[in-house]
C-alpha positions as CSV (number, residue, x, y, z in Angstrom):
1,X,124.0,80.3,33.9
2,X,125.4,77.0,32.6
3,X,124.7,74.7,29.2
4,X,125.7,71.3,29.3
5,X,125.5,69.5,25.9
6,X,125.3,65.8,25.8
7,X,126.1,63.5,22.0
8,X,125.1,60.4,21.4
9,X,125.6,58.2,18.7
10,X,123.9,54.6,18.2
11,X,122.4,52.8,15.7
12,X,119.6,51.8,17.6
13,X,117.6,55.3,17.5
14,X,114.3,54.3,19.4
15,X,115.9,52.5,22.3
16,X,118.5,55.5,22.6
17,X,115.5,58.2,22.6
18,X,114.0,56.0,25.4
19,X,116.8,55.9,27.6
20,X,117.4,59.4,26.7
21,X,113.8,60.5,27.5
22,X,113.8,58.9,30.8
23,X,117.3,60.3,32.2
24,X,114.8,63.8,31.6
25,X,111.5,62.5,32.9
26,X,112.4,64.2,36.2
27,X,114.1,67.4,35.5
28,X,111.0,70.0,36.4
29,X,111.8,68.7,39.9
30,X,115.2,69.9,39.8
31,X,116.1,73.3,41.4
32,X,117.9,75.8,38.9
33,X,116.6,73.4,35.9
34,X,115.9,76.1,33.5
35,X,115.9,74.2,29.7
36,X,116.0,71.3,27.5
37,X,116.0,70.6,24.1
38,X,116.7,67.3,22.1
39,X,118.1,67.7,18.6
40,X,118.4,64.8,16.3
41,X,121.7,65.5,13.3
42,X,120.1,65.2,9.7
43,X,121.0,62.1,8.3
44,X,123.1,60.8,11.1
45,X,122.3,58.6,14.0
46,X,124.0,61.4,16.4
47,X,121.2,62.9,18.9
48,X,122.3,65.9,20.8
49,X,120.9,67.0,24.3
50,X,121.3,70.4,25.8
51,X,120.0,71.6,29.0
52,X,120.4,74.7,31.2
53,X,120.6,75.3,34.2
54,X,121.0,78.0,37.3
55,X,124.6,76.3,37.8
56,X,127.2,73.2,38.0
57,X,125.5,72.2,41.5
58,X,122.3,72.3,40.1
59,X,123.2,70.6,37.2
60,X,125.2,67.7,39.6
61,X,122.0,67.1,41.9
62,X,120.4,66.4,38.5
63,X,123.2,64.3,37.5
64,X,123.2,62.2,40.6
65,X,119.9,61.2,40.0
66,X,120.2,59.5,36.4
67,X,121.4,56.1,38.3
68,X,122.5,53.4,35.9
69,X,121.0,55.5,32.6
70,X,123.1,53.8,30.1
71,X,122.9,56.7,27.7
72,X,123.6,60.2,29.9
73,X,126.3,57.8,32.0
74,X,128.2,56.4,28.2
75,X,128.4,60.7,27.3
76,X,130.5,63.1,28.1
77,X,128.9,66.3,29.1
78,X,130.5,69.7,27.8
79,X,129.8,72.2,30.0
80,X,129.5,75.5,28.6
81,X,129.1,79.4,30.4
82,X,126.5,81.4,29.1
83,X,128.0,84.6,28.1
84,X,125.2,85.7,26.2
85,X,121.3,84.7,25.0
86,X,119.0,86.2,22.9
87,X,115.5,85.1,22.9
């Protein structure tokens, strides 16, 4: 399994959770999409997004299909291997 954490950082918060939102409108149609979660920093403008998924290919066909999302295409992703999860 593979996390992938995306940070942003703007000061306009609504338009950024907009673009944010629709770079994940589509991810239920993704094979080996398994989780995401949008976390906004207390008293910050950062807004972190992490998602899961089955693995990196999965994660790229997702990728591919952001086309010009200013948001997910102006982050770096850090991709992460789960050793571990407790639920």
């Amino acid at each position: 399994m593979l996390t992938i954490v995306h940070t942003f950082d703007s000061p306009d918060r609504d338009r950024l959770l907009s673009d944010i939102r629709s770079g994940l409108d589509d991810l239920d149609q993704i094979g080996g999409f398994k989780y995401a979660s949008i976390n906004e920093q207390t008293n910050t403008n950062e807004i972190m997004v992490m998602t899961k998924w089955d693995d990196v290919n999965a994660y790229d066909n997702w990728a591919s299909t952001l086309g010009e999302n200013k948001a997910f295409k102006q982050s770096t992703p850090q991709m992460f291997d789960v050793i571990d999860e407790k639920f």
